[in-house]
Residue frames as a rotation matrix with the C-alpha (Angstrom) as fourth column:
UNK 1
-0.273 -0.962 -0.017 -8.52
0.922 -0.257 -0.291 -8.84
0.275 -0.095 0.957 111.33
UNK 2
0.290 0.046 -0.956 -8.07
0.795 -0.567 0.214 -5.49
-0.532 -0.822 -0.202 112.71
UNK 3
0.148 -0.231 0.962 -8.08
0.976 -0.124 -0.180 -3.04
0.161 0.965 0.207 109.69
UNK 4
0.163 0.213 -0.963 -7.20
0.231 -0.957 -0.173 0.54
-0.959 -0.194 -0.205 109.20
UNK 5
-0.173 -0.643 0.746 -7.65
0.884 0.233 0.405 2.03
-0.434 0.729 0.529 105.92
UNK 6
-0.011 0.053 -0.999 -7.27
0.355 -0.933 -0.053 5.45
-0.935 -0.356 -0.008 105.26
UNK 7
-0.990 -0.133 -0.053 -8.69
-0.065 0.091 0.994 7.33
-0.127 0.987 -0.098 102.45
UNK 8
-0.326 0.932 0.160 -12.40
0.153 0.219 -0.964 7.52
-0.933 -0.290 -0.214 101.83
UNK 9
-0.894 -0.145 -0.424 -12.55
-0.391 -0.211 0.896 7.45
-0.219 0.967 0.132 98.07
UNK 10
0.698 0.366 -0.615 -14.32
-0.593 0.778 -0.209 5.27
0.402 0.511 0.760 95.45
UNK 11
0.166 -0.212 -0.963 -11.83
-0.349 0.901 -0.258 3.23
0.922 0.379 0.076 95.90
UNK 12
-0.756 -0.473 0.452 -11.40
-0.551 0.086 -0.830 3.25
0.354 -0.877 -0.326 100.17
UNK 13
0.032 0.803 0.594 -14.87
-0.924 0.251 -0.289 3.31
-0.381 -0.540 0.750 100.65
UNK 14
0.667 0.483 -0.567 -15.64
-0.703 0.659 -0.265 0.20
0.246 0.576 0.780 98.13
UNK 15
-0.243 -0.501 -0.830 -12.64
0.191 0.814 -0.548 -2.12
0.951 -0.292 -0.102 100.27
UNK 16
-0.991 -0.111 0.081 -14.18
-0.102 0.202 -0.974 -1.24
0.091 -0.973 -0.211 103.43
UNK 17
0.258 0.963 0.078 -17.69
-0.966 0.258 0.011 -2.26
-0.009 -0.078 0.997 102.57
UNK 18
0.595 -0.124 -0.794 -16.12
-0.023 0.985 -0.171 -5.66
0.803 0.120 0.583 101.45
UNK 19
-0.488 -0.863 0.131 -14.00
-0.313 0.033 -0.949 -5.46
0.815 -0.504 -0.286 104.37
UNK 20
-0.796 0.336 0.503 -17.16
-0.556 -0.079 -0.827 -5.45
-0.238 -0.938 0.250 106.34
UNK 21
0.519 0.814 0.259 -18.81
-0.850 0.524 0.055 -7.85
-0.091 -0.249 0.964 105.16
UNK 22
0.252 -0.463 -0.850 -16.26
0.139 0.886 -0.442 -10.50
0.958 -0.006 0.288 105.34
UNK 23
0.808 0.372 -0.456 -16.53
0.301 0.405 0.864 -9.61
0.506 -0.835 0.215 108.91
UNK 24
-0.346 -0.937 -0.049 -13.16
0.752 -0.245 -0.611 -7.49
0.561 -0.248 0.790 109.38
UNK 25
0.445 0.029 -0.895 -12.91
0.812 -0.434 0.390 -4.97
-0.377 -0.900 -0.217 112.33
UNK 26
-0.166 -0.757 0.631 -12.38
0.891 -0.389 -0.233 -1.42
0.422 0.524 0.740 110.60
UNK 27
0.152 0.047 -0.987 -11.62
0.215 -0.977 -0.013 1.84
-0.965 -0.210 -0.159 111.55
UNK 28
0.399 0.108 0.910 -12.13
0.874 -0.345 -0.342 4.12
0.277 0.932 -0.232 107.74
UNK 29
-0.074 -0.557 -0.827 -9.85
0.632 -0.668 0.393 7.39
-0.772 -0.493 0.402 108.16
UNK 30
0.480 0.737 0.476 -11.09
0.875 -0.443 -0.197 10.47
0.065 0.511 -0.857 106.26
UNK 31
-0.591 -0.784 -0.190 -9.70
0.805 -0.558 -0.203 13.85
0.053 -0.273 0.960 105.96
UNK 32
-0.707 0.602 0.372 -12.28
-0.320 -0.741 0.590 15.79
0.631 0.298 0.716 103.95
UNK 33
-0.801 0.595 0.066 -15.19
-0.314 -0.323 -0.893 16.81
-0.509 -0.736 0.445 106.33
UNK 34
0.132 0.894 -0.427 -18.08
-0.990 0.095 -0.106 16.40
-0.054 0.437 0.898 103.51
UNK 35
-0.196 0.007 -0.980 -16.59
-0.423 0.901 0.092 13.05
0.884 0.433 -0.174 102.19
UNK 36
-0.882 -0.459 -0.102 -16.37
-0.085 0.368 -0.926 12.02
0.463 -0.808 -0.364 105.94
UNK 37
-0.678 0.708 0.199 -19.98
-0.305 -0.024 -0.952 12.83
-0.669 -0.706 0.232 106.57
UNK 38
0.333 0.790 -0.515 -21.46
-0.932 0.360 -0.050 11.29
0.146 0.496 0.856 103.40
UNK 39
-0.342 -0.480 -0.808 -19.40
-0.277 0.873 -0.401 7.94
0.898 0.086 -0.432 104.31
UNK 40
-0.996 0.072 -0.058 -20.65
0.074 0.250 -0.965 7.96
-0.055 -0.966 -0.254 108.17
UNK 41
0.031 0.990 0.137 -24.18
-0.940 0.076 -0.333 8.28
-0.340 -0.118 0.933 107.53
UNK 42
0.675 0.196 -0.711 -23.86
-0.352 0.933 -0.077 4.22
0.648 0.302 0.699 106.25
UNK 43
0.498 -0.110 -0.860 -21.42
0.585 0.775 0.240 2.83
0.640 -0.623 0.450 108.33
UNK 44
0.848 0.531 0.000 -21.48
0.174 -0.277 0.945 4.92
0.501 -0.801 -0.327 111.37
UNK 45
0.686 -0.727 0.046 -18.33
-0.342 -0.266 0.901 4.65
-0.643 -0.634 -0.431 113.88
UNK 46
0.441 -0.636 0.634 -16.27
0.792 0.607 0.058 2.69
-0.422 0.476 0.771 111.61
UNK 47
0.224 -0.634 0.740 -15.15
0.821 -0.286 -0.493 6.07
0.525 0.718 0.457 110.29
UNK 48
0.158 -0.229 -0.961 -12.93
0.654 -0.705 0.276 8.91
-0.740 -0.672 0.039 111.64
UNK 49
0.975 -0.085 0.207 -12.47
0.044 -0.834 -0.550 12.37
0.220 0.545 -0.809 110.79
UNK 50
0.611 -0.789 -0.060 -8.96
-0.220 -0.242 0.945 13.26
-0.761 -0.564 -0.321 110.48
UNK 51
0.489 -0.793 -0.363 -5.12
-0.853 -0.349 -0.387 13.57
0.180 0.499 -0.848 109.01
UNK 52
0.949 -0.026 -0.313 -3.99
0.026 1.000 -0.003 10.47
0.313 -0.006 0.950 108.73
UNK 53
0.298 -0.830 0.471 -0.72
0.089 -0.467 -0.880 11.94
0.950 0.304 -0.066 108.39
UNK 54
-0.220 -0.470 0.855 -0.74
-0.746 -0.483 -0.458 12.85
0.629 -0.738 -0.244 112.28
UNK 55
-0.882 0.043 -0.469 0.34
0.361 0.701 -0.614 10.28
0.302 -0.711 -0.634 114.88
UNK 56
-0.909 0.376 0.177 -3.02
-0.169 0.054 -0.984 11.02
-0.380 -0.925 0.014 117.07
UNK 57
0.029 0.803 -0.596 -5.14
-0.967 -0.128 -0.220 10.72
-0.253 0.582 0.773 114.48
UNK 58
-0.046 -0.244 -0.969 -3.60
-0.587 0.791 -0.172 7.26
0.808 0.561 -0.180 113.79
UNK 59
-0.971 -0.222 -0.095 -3.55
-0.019 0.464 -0.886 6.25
0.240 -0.858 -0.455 117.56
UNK 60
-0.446 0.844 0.299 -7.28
-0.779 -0.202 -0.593 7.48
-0.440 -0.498 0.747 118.06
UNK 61
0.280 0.726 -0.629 -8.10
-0.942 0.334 -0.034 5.23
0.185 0.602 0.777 115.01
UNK 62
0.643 0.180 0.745 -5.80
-0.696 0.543 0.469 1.90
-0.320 -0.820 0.474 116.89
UNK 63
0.574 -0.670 -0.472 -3.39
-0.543 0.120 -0.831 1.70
0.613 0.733 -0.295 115.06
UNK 64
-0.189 -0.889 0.416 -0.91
-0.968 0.099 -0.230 0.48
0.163 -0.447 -0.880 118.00
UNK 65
-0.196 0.034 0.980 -3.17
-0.238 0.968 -0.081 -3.02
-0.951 -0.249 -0.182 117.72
UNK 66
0.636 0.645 -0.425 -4.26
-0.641 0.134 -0.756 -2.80
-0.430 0.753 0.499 114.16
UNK 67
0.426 0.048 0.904 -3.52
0.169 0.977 -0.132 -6.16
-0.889 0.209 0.408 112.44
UNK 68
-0.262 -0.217 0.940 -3.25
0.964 -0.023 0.264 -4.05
-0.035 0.976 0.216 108.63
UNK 69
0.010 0.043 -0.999 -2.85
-0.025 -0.999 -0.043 -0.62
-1.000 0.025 -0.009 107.31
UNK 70
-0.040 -0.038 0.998 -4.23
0.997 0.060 0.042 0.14
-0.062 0.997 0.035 103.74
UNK 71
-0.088 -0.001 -0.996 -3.25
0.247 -0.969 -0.021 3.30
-0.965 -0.248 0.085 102.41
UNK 72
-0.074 0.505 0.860 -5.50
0.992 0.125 0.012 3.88
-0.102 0.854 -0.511 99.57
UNK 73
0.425 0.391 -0.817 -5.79
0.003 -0.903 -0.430 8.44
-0.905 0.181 -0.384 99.46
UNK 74
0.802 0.061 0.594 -5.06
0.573 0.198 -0.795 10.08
-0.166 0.978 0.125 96.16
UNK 75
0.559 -0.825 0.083 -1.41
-0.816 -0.565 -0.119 11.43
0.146 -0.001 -0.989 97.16
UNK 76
0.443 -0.653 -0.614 1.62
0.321 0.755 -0.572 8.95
0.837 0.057 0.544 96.96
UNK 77
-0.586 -0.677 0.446 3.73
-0.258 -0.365 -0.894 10.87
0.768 -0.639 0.039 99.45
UNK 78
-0.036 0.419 0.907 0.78
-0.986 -0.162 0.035 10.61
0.162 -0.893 0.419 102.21
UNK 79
0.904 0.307 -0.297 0.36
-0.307 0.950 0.049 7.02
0.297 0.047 0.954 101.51
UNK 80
0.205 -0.965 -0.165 4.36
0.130 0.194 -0.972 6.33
0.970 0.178 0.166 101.66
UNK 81
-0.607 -0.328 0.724 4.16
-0.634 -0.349 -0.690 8.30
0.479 -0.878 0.004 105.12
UNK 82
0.287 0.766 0.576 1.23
-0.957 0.205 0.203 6.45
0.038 -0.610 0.792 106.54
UNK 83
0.932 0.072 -0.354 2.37
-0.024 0.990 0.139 2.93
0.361 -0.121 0.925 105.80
UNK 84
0.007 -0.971 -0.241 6.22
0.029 0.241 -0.970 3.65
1.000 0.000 0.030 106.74
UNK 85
-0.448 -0.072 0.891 5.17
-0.842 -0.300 -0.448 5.15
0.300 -0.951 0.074 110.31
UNK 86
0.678 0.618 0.398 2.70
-0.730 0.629 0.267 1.99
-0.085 -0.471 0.878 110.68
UNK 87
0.726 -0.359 -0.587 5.22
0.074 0.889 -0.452 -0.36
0.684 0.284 0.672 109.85
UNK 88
0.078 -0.979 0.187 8.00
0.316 -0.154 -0.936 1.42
0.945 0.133 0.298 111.45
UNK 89
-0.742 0.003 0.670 6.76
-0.578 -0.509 -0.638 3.01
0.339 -0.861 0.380 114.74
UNK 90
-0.004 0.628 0.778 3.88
-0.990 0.107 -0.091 0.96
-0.140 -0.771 0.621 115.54
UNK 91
-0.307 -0.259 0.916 4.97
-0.780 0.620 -0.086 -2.10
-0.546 -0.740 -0.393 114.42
UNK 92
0.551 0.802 -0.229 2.27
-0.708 0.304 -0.637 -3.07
-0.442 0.514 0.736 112.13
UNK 93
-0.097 -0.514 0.852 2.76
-0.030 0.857 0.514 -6.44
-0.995 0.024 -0.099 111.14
UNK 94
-0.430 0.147 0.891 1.11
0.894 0.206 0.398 -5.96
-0.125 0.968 -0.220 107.27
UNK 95
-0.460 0.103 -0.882 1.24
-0.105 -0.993 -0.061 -2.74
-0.882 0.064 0.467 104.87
UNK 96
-0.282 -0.200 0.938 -0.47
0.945 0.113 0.308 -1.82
-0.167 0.973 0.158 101.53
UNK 97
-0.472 0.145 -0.870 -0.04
0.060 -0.979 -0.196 1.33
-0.880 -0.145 0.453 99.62
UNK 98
0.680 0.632 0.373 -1.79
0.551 -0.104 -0.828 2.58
-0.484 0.768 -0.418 96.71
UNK 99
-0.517 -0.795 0.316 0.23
0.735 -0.223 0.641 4.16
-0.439 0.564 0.700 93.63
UNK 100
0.539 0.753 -0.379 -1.47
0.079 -0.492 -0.867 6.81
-0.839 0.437 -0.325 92.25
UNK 101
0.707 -0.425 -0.565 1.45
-0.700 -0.535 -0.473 7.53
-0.102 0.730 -0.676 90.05
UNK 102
0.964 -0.261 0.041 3.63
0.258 0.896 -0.360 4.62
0.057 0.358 0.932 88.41
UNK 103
0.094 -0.776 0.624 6.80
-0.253 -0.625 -0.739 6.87
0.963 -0.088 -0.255 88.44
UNK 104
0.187 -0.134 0.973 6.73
-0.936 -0.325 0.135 6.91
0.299 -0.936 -0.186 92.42
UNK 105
0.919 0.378 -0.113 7.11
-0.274 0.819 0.504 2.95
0.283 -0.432 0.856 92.61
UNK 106
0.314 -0.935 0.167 10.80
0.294 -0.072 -0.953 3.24
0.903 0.349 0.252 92.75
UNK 107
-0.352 -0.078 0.933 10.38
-0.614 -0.733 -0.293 5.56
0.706 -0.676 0.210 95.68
UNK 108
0.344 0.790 0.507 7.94
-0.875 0.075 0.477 3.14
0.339 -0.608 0.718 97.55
UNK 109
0.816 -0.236 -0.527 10.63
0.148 0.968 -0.205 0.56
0.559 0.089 0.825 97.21
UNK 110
-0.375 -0.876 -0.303 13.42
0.596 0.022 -0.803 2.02
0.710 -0.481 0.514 98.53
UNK 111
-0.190 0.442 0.877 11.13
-0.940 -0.339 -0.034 3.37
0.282 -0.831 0.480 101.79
UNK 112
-0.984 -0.169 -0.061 10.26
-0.134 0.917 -0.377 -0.49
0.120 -0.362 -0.924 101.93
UNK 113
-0.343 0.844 0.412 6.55
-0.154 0.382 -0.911 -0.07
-0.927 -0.376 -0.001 101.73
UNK 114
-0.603 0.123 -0.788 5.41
-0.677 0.443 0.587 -2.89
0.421 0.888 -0.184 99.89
UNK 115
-0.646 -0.168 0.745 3.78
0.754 0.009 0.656 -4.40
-0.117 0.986 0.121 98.80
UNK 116
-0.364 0.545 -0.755 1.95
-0.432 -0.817 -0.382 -1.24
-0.825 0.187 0.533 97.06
UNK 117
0.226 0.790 0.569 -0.95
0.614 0.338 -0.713 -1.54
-0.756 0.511 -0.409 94.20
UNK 118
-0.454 -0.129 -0.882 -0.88
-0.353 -0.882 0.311 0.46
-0.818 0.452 0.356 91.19
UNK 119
0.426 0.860 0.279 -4.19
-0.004 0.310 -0.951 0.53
-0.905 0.404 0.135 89.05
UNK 120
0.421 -0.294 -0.858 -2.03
-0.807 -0.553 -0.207 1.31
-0.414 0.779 -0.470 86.21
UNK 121
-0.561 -0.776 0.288 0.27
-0.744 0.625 0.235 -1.69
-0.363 -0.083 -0.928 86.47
UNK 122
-0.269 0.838 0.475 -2.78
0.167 0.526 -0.834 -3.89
-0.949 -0.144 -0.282 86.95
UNK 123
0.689 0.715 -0.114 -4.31
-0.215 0.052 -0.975 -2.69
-0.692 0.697 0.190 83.38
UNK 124
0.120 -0.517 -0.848 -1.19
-0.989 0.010 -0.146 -2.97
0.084 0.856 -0.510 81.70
UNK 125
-0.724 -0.334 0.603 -0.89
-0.595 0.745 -0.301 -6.77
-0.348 -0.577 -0.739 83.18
UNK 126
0.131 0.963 0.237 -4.29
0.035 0.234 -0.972 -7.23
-0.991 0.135 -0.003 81.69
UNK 127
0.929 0.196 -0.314 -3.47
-0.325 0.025 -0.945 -6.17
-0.177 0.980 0.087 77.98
UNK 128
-0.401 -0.915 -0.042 -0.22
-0.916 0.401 -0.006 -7.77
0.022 0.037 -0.999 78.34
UNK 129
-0.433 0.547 0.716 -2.39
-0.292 0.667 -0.686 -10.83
-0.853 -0.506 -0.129 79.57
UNK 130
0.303 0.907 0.292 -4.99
0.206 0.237 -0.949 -10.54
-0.930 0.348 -0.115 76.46
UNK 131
0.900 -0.007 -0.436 -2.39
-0.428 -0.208 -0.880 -9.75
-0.084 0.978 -0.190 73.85
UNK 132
0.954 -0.285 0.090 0.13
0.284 0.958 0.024 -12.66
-0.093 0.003 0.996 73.22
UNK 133
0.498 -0.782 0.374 2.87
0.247 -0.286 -0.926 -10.39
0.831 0.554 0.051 71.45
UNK 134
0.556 -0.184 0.810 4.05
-0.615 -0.747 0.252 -9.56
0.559 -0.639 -0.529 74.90
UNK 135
0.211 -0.743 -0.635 5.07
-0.274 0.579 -0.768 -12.87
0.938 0.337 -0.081 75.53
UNK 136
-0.652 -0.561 -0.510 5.98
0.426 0.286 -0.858 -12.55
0.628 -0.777 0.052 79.40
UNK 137
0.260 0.822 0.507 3.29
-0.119 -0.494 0.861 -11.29
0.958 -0.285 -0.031 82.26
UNK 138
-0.803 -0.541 -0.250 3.60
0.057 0.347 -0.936 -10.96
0.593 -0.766 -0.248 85.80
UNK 139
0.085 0.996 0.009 1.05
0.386 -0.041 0.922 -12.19
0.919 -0.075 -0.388 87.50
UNK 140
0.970 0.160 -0.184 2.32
0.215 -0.200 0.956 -11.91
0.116 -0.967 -0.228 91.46
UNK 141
0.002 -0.937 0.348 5.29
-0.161 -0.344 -0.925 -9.98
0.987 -0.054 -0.152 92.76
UNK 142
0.998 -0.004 -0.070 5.87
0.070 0.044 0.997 -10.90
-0.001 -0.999 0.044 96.57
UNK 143
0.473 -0.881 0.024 9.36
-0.034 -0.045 -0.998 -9.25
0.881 0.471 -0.051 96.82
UNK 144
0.132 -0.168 0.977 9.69
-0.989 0.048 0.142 -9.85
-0.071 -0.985 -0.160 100.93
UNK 145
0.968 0.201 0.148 9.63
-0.174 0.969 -0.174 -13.42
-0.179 0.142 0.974 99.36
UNK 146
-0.602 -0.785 0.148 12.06
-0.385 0.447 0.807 -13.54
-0.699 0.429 -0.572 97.25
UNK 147
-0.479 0.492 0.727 8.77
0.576 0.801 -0.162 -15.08
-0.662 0.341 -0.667 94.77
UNK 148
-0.234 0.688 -0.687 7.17
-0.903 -0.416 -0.109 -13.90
-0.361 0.595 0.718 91.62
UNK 149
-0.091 0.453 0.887 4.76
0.528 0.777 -0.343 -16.04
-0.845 0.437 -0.310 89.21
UNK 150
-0.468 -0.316 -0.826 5.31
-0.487 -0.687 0.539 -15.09
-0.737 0.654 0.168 85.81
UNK 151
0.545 0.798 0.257 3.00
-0.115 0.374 -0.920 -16.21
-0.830 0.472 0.296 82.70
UNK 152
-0.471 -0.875 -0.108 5.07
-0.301 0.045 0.953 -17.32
-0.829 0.481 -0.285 79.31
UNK 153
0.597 0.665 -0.449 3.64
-0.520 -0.106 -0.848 -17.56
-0.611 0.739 0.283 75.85
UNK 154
0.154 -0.635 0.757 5.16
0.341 0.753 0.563 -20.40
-0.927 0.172 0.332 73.53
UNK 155
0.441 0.560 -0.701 5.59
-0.649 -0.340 -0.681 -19.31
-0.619 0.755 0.214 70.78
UNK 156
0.936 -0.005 -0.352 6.45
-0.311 0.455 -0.834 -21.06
0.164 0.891 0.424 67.22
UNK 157
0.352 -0.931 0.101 10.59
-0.286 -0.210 -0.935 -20.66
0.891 0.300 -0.340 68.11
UNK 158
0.434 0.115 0.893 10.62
-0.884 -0.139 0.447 -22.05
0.176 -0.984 0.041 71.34
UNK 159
-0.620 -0.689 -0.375 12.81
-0.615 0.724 -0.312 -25.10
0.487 0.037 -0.873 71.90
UNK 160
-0.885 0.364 0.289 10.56
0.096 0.752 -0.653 -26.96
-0.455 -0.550 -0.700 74.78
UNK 161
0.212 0.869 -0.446 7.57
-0.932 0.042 -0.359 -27.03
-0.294 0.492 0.819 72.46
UNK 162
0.282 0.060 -0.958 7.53
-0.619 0.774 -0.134 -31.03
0.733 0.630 0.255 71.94
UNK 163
-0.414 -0.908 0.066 9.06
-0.397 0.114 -0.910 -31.71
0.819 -0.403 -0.408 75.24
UNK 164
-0.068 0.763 -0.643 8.19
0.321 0.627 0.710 -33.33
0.945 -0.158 -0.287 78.08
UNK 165
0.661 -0.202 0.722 7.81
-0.509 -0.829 0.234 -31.22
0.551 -0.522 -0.651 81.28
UNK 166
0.913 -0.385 0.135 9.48
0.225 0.751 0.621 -34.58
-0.340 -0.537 0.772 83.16
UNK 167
0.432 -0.472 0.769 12.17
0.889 0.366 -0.275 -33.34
-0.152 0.802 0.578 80.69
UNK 168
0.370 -0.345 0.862 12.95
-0.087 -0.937 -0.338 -29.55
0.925 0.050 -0.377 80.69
UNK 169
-0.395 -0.906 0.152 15.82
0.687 -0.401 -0.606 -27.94
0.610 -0.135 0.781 82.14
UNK 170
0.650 0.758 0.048 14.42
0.578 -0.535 0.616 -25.83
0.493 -0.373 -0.786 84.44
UNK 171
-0.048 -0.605 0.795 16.79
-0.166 -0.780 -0.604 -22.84
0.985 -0.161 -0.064 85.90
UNK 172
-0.432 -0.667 -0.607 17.50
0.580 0.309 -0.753 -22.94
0.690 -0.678 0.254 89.34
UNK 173
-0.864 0.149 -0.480 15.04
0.147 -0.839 -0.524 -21.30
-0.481 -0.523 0.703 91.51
UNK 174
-0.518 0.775 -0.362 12.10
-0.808 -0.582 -0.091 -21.98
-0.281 0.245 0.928 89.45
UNK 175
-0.825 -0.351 0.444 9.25
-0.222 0.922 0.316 -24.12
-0.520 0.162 -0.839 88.65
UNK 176
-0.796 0.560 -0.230 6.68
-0.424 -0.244 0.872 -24.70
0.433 0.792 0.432 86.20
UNK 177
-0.805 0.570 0.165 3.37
-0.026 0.244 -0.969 -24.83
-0.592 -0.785 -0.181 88.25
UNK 178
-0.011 0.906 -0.424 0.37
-0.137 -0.421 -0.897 -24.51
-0.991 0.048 0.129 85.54
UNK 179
-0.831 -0.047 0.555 -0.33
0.547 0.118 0.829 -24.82
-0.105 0.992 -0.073 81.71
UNK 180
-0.067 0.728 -0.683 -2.85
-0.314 -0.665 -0.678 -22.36
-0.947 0.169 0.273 79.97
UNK 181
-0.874 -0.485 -0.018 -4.19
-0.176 0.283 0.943 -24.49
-0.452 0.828 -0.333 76.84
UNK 182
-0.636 0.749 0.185 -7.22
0.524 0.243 0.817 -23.87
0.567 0.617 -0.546 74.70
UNK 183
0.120 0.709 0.695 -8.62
-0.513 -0.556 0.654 -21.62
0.850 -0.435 0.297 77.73
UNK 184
0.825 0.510 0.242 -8.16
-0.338 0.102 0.936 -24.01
0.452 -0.854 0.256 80.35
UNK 185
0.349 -0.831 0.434 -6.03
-0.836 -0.485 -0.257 -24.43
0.424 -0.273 -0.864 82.67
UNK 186
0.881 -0.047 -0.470 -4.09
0.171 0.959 0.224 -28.06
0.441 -0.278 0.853 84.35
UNK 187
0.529 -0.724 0.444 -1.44
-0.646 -0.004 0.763 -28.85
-0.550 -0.690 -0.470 86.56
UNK 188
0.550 -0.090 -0.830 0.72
-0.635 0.601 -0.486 -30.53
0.542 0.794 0.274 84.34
UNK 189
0.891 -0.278 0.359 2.23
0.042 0.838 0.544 -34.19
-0.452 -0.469 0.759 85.16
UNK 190
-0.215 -0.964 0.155 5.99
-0.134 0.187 0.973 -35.50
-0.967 0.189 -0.169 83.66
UNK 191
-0.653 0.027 0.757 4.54
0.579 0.662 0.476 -36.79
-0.488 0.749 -0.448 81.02
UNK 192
0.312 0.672 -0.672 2.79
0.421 -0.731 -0.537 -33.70
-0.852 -0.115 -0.511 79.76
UNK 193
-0.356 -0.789 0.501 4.15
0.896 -0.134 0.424 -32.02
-0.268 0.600 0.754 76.44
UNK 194
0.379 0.538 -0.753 4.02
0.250 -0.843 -0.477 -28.57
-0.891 -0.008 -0.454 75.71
UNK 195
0.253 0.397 0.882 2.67
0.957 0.031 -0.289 -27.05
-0.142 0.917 -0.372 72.54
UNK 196
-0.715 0.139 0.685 2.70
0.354 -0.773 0.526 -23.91
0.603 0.619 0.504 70.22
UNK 197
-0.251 0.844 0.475 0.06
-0.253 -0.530 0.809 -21.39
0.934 0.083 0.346 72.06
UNK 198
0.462 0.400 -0.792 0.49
0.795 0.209 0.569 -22.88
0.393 -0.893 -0.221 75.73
UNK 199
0.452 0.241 0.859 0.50
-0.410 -0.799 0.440 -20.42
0.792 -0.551 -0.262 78.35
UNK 200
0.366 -0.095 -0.926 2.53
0.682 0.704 0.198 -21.68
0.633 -0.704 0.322 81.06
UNK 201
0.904 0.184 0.386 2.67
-0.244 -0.518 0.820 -20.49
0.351 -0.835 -0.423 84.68
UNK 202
0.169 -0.718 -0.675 5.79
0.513 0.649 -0.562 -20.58
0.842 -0.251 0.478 86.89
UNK 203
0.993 -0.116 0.037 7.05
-0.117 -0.818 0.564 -19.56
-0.035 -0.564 -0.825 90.19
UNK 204
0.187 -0.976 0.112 10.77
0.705 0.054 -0.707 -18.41
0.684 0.211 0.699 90.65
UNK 205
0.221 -0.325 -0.919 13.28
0.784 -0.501 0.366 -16.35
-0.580 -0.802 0.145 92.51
UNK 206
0.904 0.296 -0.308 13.30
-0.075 -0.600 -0.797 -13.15
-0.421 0.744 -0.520 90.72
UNK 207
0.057 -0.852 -0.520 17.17
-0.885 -0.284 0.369 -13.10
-0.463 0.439 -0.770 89.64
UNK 208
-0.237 0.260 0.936 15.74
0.183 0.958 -0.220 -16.45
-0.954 0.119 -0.275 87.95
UNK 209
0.286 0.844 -0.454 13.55
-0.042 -0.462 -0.886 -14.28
-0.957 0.272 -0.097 85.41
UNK 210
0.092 -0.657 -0.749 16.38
-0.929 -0.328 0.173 -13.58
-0.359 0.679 -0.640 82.53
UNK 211
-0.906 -0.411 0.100 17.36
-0.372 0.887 0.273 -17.15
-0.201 0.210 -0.957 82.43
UNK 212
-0.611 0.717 0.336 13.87
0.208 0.555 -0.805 -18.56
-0.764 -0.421 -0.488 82.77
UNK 213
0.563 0.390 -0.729 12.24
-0.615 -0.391 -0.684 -16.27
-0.552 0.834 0.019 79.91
UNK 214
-0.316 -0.664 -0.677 15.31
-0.913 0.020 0.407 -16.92
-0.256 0.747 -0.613 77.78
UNK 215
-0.912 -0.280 0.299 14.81
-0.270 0.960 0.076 -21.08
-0.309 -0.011 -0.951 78.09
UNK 216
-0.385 0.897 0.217 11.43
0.423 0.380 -0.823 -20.90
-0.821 -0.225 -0.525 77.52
UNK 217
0.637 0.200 -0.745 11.55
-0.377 -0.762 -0.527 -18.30
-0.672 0.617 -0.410 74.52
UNK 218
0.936 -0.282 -0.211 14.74
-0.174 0.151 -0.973 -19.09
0.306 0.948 0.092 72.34
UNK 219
-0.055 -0.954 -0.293 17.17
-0.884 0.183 -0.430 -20.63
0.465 0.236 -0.854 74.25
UNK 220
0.333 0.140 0.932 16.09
-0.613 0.784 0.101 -24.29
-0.717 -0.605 0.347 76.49
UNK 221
-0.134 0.281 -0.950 16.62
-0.830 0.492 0.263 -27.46
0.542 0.824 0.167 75.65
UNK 222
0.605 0.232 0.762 16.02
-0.795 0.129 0.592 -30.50
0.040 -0.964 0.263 77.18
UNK 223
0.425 -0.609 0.670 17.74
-0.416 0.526 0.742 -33.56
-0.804 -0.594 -0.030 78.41
């Protein structure tokens, strides 16, 4: 693909080394002058100097064919501006921004540039992941979909503990794609039954989510 990702961090540089070596076509977009010249002494043209922020700085770097725009600097607002003009004036078929600040994801939704990352999110997803009492996790949000995958912790009080998946009620808009039991994971069959302490995967339409938790937590039963 045809990358632009703007930003020359820890975290720009380290997705456009892996960018190049899986063989992607980047332009790296830099403001600062020092970062810009310790980042070009390793990979050479691939990076420009420059405001991302300004349209010629985004046209010099090719944007008007570029394939993907990651906007990865440590300001929300510049990110927000860089992926709305690429999406919005040139077309760009695929955005991601970076969050620096969890507070601003609100903002990054109603501009429409999604999806956006936020390292924050990502660790709480992890100890939400590695500590059970949380019950619900979200593993993937794809909200141009219409699709999340959400992670569900049986616990003791669950109703479809004993049940067969061939058997559960499933909400409308959702299905149960995965089991997490003893560490490992399976695709469960009809004849599957789910236990105390499984982990089960699902995908769904988000206005599914309420209902779906609920049936799986303390309120399902089955046929």
């Amino acid at each position: 693909m045809r990358v632009i990702v703007v930003g020359a961090g820890k975290v720009g540089w380290a997705l456009g080394r892996a960018l190049i070596e899986k063989q992607h076509e980047l332009t790296l977009i830099e403001a600062d002058r020092d970062r810009y010249l310790t980042v070009e002494q390793e990979i050479e043209h691939r990076i420009l100097l420059g405001d991302a922020s300004e349209l010629w700085v985004l046209e010099r770097a090719g944007i008007e064919t570029a394939e993907l725009v990651i906007a990865v600097t440590g300001d929300d607002e510049d990110n927000m501006l860089i992926c709305q003009v690429a999406k919005e004036k040139y077309g760009v078929g695929r955005i991601i921004a970076r969050v620096n600040n969890p507070r601003n994801r609100a903002t990054f939704e109603l501009l429409g540039v999604t999806p956006y990352v936020s390292a924050t999110d990502l660790i709480l997803n992890l100890i939400e992941h590695e500590v059970p009492a949380y019950g619900l996790v979200h593993l993937l949000d794809l909200p141009e979909e219409g699709l999340e995958i959400i992670e569900v912790l049986l616990e003791p009080k669950s109703p479809v503990c004993g049940l067969r998946v061939g058997d559960l009620e499933m909400p409308r808009g959702s299905l149960l794609i995965s089991v997490l039991r003893d560490g490992r994971g399976f695709v469960p069959d009809p004849d599957t039954v789910l236990a105390v302490g499984d982990e089960v995967l699902a995908v769904l339409n988000p206005d599914s989510e309420v209902e779906l938790t609920r049936y799986l937590s303390i309120g399902g039963k089955g046929k």
